[in-house]
VMD Tcl script that draws the C-alpha trace (Angstrom):
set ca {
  {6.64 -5.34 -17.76}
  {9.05 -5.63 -14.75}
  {7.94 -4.25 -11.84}
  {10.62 -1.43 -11.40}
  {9.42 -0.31 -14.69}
  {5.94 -0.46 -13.87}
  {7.03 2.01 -10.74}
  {8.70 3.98 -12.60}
  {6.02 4.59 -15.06}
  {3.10 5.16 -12.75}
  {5.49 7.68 -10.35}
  {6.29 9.42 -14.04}
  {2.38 9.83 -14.39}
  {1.93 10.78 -10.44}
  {4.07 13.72 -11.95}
  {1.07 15.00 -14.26}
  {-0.81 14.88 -11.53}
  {-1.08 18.47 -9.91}
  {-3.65 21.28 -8.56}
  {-5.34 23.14 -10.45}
  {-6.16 26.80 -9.81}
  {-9.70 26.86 -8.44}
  {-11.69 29.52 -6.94}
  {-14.25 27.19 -5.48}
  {-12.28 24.92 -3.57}
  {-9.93 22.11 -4.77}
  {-9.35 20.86 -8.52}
  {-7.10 18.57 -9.93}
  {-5.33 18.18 -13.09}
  {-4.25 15.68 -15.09}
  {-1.65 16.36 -18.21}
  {-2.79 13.71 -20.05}
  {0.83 12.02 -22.03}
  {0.26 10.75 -25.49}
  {1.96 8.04 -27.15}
  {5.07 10.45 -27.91}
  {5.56 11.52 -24.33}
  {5.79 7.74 -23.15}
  {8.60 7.40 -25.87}
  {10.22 10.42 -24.21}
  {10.22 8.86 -21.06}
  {11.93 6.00 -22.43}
  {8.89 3.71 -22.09}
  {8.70 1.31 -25.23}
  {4.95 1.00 -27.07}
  {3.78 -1.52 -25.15}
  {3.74 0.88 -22.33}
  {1.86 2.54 -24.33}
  {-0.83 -0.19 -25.09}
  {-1.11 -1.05 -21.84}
  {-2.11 2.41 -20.52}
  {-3.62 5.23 -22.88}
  {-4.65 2.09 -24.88}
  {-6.42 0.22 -22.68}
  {-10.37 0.69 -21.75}
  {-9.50 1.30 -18.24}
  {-7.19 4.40 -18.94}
  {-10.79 6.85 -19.33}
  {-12.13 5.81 -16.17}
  {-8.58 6.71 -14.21}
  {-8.35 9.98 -15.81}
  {-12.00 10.67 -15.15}
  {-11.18 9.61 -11.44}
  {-7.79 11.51 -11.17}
  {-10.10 14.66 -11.83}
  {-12.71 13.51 -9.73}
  {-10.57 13.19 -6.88}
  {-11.70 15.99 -4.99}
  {-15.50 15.34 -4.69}
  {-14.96 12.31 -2.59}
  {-12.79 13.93 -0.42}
  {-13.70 14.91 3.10}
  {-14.35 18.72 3.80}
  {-11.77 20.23 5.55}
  {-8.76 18.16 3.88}
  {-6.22 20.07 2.63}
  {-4.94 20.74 -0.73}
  {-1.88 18.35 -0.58}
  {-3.75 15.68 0.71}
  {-6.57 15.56 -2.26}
  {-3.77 16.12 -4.82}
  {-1.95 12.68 -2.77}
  {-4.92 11.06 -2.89}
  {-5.23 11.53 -6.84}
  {-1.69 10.80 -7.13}
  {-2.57 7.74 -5.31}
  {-5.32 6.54 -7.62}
  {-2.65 6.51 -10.52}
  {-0.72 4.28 -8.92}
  {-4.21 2.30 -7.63}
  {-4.51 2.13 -11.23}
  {-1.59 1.25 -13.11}
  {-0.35 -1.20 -9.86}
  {-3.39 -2.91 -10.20}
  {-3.94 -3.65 -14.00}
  {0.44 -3.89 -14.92}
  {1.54 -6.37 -11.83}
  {0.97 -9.81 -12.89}
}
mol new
graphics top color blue
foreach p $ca { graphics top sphere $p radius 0.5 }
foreach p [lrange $ca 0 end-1] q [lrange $ca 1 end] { graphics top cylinder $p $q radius 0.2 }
display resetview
């Protein structure tokens, strides 16, 4: 993959990134895309093998979710949900750029 289109696709999955409605404290979301959503997005199927099927793809989500345990207290809600956004992009940066 060319590295515009790697930006582009981990900036599209930043997107699914977002907070979640939480009574204690901060949560995160993550709207998981399937195979039909990369399509959507105009990304072909290896985009598609590279990411949801790839071994590595579980342990991002779980850490996407995650985010906000390892955050420090008193950090607001836009900075955890950057931070999370930022571990897509840790992520897909680190296993698409050859």
């Amino acid at each position: 993959m060319e590295a515009d289109e790697i930006k582009r696709m981990y900036e599209w999955i930043q997107g699914r990134v977002t907070l979640a409605d939480a009574t204690d404290g901060i949560a995160i979301t993550f709207d998981e895309p399937g195979p039909g959503e990369f399509s959507g997005a105009g990304f072909g199927p290896d985009a598609v093998e590279l990411t949801i099927g790839s071994d590595w793809w579980a342990e991002m989500t779980t850490d996407i979710v995650e985010t906000p345990d390892f955050a420090e207290p008193g950090e607001s809600p836009d900075q955890v949900l950057q931070y999370a956004r930022d571990v897509v992009k840790e992520y897909v940066a680190k296993r698409l750029y050859t």
